[in-house]
Wavefront OBJ file of the C-alpha trace (Angstrom):
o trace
v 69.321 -60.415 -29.541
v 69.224 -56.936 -28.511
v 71.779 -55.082 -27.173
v 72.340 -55.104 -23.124
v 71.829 -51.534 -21.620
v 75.614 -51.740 -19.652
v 77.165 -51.744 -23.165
v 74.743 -49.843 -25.352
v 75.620 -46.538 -22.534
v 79.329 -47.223 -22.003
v 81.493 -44.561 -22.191
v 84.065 -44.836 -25.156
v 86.592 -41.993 -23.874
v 87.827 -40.304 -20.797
v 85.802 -37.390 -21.118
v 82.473 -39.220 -21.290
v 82.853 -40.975 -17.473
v 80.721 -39.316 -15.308
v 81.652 -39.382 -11.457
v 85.220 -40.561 -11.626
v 87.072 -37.432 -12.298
v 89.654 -37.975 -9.547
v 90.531 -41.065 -11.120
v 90.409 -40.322 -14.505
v 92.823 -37.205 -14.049
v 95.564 -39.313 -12.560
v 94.908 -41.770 -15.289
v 95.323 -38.884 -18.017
v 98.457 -37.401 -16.384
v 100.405 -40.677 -16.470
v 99.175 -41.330 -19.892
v 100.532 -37.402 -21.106
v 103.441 -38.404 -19.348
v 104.332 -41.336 -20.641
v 104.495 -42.747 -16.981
v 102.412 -46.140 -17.505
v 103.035 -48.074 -14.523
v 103.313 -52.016 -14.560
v 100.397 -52.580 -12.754
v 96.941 -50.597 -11.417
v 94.321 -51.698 -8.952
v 90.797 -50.770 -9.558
v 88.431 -51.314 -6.995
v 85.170 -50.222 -5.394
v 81.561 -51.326 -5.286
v 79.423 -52.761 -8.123
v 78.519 -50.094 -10.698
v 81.129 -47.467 -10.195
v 82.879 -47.828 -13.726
v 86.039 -49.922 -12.998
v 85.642 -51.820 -15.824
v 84.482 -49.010 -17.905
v 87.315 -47.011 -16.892
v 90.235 -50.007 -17.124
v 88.887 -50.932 -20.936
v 89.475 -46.957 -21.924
v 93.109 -46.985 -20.049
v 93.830 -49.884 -21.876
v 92.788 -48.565 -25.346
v 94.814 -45.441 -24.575
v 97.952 -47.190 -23.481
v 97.911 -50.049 -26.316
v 97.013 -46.687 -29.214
v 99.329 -47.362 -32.071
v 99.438 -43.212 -32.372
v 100.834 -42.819 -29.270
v 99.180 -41.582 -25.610
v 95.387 -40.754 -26.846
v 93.321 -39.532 -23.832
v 90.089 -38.239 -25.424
v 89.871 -40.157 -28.392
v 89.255 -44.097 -29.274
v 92.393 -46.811 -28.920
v 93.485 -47.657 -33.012
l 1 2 3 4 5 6 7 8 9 10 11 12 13 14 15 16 17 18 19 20 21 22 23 24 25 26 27 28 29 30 31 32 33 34 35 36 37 38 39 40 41 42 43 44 45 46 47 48 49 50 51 52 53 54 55 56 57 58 59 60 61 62 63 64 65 66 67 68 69 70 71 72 73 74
């Protein structure tokens, strides 16, 4: 079964969302910070990365080496 276009062009880090950078700087500060709050609320029409931009967040908070904004959850 090939793969579905929405994952095969996903972005994998913070720096690869396009059109979001509002979002993913307030995202980034809180992560350098160490200022994760207990809950966030995306939201917004279909196709404007929520989901893209939630799974990276959550990679970067649950990263066993610490606050990693650029790179890949371990």
């Amino acid at each position: 079964m090939p793969e579905v276009i929405y994952r095969k062009y996903r972005p994998r880090s913070f720096s690869e969302v396009v059109g979001q950078r509002h979002i993913v700087a307030v995202l980034e500060k809180a992560l350098l910070k160490n200022r994760i709050a207990h809950a966030y609320l995306f939201s917004g029409p279909r196709g404007t990365g929520k989901t893209t931009v939630a799974r990276i967040f959550a990679r970067a908070v649950n990263c066993a080496n610490g606050s990693s904004t650029s790179k890949k959850g371990s």
